[in-house]
C-alpha positions as CSV (number, residue, x, y, z in Angstrom):
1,X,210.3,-105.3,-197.6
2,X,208.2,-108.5,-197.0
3,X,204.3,-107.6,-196.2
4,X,202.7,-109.7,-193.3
5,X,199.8,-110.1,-191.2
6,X,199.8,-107.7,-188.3
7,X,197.8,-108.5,-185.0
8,X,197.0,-105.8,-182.9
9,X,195.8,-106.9,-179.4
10,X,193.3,-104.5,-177.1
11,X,190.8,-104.7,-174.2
12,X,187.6,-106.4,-174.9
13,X,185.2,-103.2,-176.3
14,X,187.9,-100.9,-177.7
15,X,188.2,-102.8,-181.3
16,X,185.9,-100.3,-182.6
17,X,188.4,-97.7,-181.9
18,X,191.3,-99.6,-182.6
19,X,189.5,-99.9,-186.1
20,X,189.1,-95.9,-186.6
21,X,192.4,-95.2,-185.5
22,X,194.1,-97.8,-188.1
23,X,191.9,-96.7,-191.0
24,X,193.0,-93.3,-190.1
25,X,196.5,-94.1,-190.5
26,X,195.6,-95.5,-193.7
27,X,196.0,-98.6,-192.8
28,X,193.7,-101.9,-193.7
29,X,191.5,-103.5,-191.2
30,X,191.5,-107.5,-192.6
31,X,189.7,-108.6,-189.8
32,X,187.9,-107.8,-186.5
33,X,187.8,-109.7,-183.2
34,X,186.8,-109.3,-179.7
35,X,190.3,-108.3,-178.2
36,X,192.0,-107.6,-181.5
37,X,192.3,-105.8,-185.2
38,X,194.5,-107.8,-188.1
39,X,195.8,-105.4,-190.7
40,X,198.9,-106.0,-192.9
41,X,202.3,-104.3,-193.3
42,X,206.1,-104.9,-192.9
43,X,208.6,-104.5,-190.4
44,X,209.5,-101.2,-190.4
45,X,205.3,-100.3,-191.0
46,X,205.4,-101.6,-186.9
47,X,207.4,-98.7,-185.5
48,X,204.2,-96.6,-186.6
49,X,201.8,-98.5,-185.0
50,X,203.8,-98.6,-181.9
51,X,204.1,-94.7,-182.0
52,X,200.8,-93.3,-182.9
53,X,198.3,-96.0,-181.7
54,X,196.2,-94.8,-178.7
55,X,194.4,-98.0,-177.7
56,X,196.4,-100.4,-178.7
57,X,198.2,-103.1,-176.5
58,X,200.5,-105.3,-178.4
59,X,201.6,-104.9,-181.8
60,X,202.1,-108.4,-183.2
61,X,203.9,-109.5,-186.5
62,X,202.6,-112.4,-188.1
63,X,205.9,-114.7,-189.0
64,X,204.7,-117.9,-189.8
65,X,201.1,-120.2,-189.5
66,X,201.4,-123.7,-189.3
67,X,199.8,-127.0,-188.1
68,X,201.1,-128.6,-185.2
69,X,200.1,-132.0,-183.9
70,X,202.4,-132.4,-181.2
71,X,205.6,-130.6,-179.3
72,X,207.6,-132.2,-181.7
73,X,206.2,-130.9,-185.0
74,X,205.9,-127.5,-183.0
75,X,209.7,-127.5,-182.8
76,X,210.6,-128.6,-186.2
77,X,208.2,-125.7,-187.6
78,X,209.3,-123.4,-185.3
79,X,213.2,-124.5,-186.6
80,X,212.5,-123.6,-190.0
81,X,212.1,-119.8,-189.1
82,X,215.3,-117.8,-190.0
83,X,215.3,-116.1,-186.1
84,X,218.9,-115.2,-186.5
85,X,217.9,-112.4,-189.2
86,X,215.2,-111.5,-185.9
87,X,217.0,-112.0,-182.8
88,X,220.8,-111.1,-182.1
89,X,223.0,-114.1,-181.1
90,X,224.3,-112.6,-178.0
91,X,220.3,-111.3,-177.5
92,X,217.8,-112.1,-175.1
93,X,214.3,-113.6,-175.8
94,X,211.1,-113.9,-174.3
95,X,208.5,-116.3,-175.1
96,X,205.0,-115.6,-174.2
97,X,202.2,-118.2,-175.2
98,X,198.3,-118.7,-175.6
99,X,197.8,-122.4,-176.3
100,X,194.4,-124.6,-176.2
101,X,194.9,-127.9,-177.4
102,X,195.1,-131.7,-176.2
103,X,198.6,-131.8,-177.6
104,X,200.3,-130.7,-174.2
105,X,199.1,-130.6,-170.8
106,X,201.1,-127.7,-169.4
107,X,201.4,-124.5,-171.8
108,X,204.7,-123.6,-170.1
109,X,206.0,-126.9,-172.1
110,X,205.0,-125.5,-175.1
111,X,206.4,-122.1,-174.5
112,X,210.1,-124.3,-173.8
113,X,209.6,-126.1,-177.3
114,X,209.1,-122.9,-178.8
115,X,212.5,-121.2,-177.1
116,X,214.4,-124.0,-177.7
117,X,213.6,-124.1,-181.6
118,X,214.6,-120.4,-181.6
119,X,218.4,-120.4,-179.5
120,X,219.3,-123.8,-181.3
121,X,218.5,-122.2,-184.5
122,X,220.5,-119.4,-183.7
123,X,222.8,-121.2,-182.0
124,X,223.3,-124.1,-185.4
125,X,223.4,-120.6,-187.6
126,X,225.4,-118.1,-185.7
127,X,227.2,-120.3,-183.0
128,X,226.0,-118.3,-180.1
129,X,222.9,-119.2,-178.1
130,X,220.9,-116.1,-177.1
131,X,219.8,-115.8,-173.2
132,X,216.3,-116.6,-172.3
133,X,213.8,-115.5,-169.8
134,X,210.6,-113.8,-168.7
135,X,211.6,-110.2,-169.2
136,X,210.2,-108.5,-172.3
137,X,212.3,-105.5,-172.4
138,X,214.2,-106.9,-175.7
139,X,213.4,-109.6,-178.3
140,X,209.6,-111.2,-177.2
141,X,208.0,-114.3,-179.6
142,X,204.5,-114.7,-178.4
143,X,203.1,-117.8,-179.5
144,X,198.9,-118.5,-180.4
145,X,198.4,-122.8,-180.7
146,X,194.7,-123.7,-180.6
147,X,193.9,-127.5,-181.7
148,X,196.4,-128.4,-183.9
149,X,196.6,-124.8,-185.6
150,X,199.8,-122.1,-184.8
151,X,200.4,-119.0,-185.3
152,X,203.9,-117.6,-184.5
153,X,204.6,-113.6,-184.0
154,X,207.0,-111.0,-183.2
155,X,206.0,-108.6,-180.5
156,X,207.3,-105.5,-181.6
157,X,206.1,-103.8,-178.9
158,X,208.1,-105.4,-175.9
159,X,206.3,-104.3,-172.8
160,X,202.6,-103.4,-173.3
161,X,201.7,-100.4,-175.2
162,X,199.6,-99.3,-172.1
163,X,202.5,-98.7,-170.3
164,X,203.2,-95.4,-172.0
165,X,206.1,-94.1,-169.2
166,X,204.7,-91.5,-167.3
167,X,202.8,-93.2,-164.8
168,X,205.1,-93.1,-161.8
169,X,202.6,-93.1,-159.2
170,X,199.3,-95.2,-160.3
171,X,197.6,-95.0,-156.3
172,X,194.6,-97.9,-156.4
173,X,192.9,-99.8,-158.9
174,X,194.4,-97.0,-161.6
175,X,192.6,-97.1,-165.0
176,X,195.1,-98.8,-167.6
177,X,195.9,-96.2,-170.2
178,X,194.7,-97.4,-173.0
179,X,191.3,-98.0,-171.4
180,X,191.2,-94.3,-170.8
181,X,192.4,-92.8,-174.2
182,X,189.4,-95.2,-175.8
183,X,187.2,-93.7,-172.9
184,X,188.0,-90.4,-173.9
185,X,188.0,-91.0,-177.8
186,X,184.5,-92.5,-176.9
187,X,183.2,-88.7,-175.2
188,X,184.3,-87.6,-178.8
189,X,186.4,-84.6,-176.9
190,X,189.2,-83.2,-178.9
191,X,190.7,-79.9,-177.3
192,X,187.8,-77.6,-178.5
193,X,185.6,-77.4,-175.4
194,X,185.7,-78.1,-171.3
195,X,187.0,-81.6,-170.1
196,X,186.3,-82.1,-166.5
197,X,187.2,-84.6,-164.5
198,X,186.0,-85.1,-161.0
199,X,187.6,-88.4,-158.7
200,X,190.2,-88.2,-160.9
201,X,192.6,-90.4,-159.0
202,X,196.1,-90.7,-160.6
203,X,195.3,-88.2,-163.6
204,X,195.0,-90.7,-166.6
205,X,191.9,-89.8,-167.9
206,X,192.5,-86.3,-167.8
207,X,196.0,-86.6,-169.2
208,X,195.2,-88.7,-172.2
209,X,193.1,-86.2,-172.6
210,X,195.6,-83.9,-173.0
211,X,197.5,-85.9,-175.1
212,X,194.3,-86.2,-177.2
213,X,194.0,-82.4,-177.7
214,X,197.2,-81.7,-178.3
215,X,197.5,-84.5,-181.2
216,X,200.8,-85.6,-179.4
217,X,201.8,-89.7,-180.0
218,X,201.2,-91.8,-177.2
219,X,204.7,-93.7,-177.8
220,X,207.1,-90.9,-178.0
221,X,208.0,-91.1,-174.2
222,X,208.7,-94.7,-174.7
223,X,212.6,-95.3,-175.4
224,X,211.9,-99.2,-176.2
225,X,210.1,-101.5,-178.6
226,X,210.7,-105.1,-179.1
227,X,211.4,-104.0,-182.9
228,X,214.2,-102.1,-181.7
229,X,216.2,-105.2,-181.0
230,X,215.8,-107.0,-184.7
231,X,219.3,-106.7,-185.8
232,X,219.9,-103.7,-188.3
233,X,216.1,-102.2,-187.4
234,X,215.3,-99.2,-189.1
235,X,216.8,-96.5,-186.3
236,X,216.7,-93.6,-189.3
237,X,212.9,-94.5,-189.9
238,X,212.3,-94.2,-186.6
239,X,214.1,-91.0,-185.6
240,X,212.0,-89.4,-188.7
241,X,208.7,-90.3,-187.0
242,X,209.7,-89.2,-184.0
243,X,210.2,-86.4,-185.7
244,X,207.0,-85.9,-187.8
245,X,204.7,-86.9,-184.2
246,X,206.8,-83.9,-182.4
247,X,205.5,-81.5,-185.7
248,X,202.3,-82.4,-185.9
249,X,201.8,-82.4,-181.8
250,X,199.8,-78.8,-181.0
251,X,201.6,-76.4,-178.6
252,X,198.2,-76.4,-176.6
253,X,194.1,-76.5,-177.5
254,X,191.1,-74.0,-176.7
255,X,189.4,-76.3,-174.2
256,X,190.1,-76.2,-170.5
257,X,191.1,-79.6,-168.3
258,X,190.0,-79.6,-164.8
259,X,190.3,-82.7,-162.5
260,X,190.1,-83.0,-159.0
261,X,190.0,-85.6,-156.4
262,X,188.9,-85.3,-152.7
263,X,192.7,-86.7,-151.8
264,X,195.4,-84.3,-151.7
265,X,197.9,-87.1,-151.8
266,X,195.9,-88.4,-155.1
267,X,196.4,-84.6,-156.5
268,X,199.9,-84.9,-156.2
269,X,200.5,-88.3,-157.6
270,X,198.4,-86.9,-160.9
271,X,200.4,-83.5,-161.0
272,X,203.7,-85.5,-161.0
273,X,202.1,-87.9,-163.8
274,X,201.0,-85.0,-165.8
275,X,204.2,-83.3,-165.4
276,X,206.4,-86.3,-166.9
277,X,203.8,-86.4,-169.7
278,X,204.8,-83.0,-170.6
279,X,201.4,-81.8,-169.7
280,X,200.9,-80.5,-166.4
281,X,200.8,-77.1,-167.6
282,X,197.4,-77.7,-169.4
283,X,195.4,-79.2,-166.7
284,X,193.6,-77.4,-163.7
285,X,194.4,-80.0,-160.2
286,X,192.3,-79.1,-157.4
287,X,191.9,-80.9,-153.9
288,X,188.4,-80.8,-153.4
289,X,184.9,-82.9,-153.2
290,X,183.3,-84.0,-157.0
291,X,180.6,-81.7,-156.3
292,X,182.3,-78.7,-155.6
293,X,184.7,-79.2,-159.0
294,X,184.1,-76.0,-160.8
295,X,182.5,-76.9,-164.3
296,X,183.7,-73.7,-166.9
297,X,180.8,-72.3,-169.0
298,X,180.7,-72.9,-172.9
299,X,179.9,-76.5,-172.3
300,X,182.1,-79.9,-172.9
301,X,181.9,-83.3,-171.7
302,X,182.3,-84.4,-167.7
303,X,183.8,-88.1,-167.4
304,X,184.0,-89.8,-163.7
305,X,185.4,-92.8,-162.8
306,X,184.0,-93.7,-159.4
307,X,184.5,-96.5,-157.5
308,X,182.2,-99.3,-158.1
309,X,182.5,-101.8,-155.5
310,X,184.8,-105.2,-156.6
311,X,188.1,-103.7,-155.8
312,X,187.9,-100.9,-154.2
313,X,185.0,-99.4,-151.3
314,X,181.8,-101.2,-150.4
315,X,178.7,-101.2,-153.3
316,X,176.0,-100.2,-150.5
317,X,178.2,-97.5,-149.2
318,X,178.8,-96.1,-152.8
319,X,174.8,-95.7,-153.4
320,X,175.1,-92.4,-151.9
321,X,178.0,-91.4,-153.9
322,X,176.4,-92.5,-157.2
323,X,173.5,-90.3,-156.2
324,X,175.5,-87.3,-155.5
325,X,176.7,-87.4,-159.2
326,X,173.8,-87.2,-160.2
327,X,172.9,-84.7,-158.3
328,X,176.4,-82.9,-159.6
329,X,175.5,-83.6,-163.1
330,X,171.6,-82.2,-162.9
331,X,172.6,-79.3,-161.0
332,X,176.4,-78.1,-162.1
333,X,176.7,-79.2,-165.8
334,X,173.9,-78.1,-168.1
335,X,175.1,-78.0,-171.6
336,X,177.7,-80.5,-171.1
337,X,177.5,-84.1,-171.9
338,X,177.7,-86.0,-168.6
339,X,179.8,-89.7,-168.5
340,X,180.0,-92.5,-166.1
341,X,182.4,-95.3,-166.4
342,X,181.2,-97.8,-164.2
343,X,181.5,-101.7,-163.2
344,X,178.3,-102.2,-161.5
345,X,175.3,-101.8,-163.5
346,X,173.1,-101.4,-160.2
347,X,174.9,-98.4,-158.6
348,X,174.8,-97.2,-162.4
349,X,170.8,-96.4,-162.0
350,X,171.6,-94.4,-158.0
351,X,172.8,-91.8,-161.0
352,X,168.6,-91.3,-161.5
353,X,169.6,-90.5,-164.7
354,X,168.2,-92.2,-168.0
355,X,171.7,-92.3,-170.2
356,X,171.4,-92.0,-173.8
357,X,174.2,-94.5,-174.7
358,X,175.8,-97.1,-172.8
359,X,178.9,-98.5,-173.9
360,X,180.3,-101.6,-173.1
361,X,183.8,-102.1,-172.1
362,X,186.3,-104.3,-170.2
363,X,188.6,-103.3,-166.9
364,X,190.9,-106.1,-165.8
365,X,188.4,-108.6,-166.5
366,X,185.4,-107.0,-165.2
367,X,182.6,-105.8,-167.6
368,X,182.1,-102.0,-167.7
369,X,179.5,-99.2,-168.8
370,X,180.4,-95.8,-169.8
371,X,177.0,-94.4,-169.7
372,X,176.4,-91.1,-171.6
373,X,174.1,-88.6,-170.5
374,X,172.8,-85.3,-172.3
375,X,172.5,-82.3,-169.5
376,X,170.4,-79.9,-171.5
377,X,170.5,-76.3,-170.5
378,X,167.8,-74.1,-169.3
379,X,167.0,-72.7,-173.1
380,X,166.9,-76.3,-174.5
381,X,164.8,-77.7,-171.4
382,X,162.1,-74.8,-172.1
383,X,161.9,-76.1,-176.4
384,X,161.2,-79.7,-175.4
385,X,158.4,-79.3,-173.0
């Protein structure tokens, strides 16, 4: 089978461990962008990348680069692309576009060019035009035009990889999935020790988490990929890594999950998450205030996602809560590595805490920390002074 160029798309700041998680699938990393990782590999190479990757967002199939002055010389490129071997006649087909150039004035005409190459095609080859539309739970073509260069995929993921299936109840301003298994990968927490999670909202942190220490593939609750829809995909291929991911899953890990939120409604929401994860059984929910969350001894990592003022609550009226967790973090968790994902750099210092690391990352367009703090225990206080 034919290798190609495979873009994989991501949030701004999680290329890093987009990177590690390709490598570690033995795959190549060709290049390295801001929002994105290009490796190589063939069709049937995609349903692994859709299965097994933890922050990816798209999984994007290089089919053919190109220049393109005009709409015109976008069509007849785009013409030349044998999409009946890629898209069933009676199909449907979304096209979703990026473009940047003086050659059109509205990208939504360049995203009709682009359709209309691909049903006349099909239409000229197979004598049935495919339906069309903005719906991208079958066939998706996303298209990249900047100046008078193109670049035409497959999206063999369909919907966005972040939308893993179990989220049935996101409450406000929910952390995207994908955001939170890279947070999590970030804390370096695999199953051996504590993960606590105080204002954990609609569980996603603490249930990628779970996912995380159990080894279990972020895909397999998903029942659709745009590869699924190329005529004669590889369905045998595909039951057989479904397969392998539900061997090498863990039954459970040593560590302990606790995550609480001062909502009771927000408990429940996470508990019925959790529970179509598969993982409910694994994490502690309590209703409660951040500073009473009980923190296990043996030591782990704390992660809390507070409010931070541009969607959600007031910034001056979170001062005090960014203090408390401070406070939470000094007093409750010595011996555990303390996190604060934040969007607000100033109510990042009311911790009072000076972090060790501060990693950058992106939440729907607004720049994040996740600031890392050491929380040394009494014995290691008394060797330093």
């Amino acid at each position: 089978m034919q290798k190609h160029k495979i873009l994989i798309t991501c949030a701004k700041g999680i290329p890093t461990f987009l990177k590690s998680e390709l490598l570690a699938f033995g795959f190549p990393v060709l290049s390295e962008a801001v929002a994105g990782v290009e490796t190589e590999g063939n069709l049937d190479d995609t349903q692994k990348l859709n299965l097994f990757l933890r922050t990816a967002h798209r999984v994007l199939l290089v089919l053919k680069e190109f220049e393109a002055n005009d709409a015109d010389a976008l069509y007849r490129e785009l013409s030349r692309i044998a999409w009946e071997e890629l898209i069933p006649a009676d199909g449907y087909v979304c096209v979703t576009s990026s473009v940047e150039t003086p050659a059109i004035r509205d990208t939504r005409f360049a995203s009709l060019r682009c359709k209309d190459a691909i049903v006349d095609r099909i239409k000229e080859k197979r004598g049935t035009r495919p339906d069309s539309g903005p719906e991208r739970g079958r066939s998706v073509v996303h298209l990249y035009w900047k100046e008078n260069r193109c670049t035409v995929y497959l999206d063999t993921s369909g919907e966005s990889l972040s939308r893993r299936g179990y989220r049935k109840i996101p409450l406000a301003a929910p952390m995207q999935e994908t955001l939170a298994a890279a947070v999590v990968l970030a804390t370096g927490w695999q199953g051996e020790r504590s993960f606590v999670n105080p204002l954990c909202g609609s569980g996603t942190l603490a249930i990628e988490a779970a996912l995380i220490g159990l080894d279990r593939a972020p895909g397999l609750l998903r029942g659709n990929f745009g590869f699924m829809h190329v005529p004669g995909y590889n369905e045998a291929l595909w039951q057989e890594l479904r397969e392998a991911a539900r061997k090498r899953s863990k039954k459970e890990f040593i560590g302990r999950i606790i995550a609480t939120d001062i909502d009771p409604a927000a408990i429940e929401g996470a508990k019925k998450n959790a529970a179509t994860a598969g993982v409910e059984h694994l994490i502690e929910f309590a209703a409660c205030d951040f500073s009473e969350t009980p923190v296990p001894e043996g030591g782990g990592v704390v992660v809390m996602n507070p409010e931070y003022g541009e969607r959600m609550g007031d910034a001056a009226k979170l001062e005090s809560v960014y203090r408390g967790i401070g406070d939470f973090l000094k007093q409750k968790c010595q011996g555990y590595r303390g996190y604060v994902f934040t969007g607000n750099a100033v109510l990042g210092k009311k911790v009072g805490l000076k972090p060790k690391r501060s990693l950058p990352f992106w939440n729907s367009g607004i720049e994040c920390r996740l600031l890392e703090y050491e929380l040394y225990d009494g014995s290691r206080k008394k060797q330093t002074r």
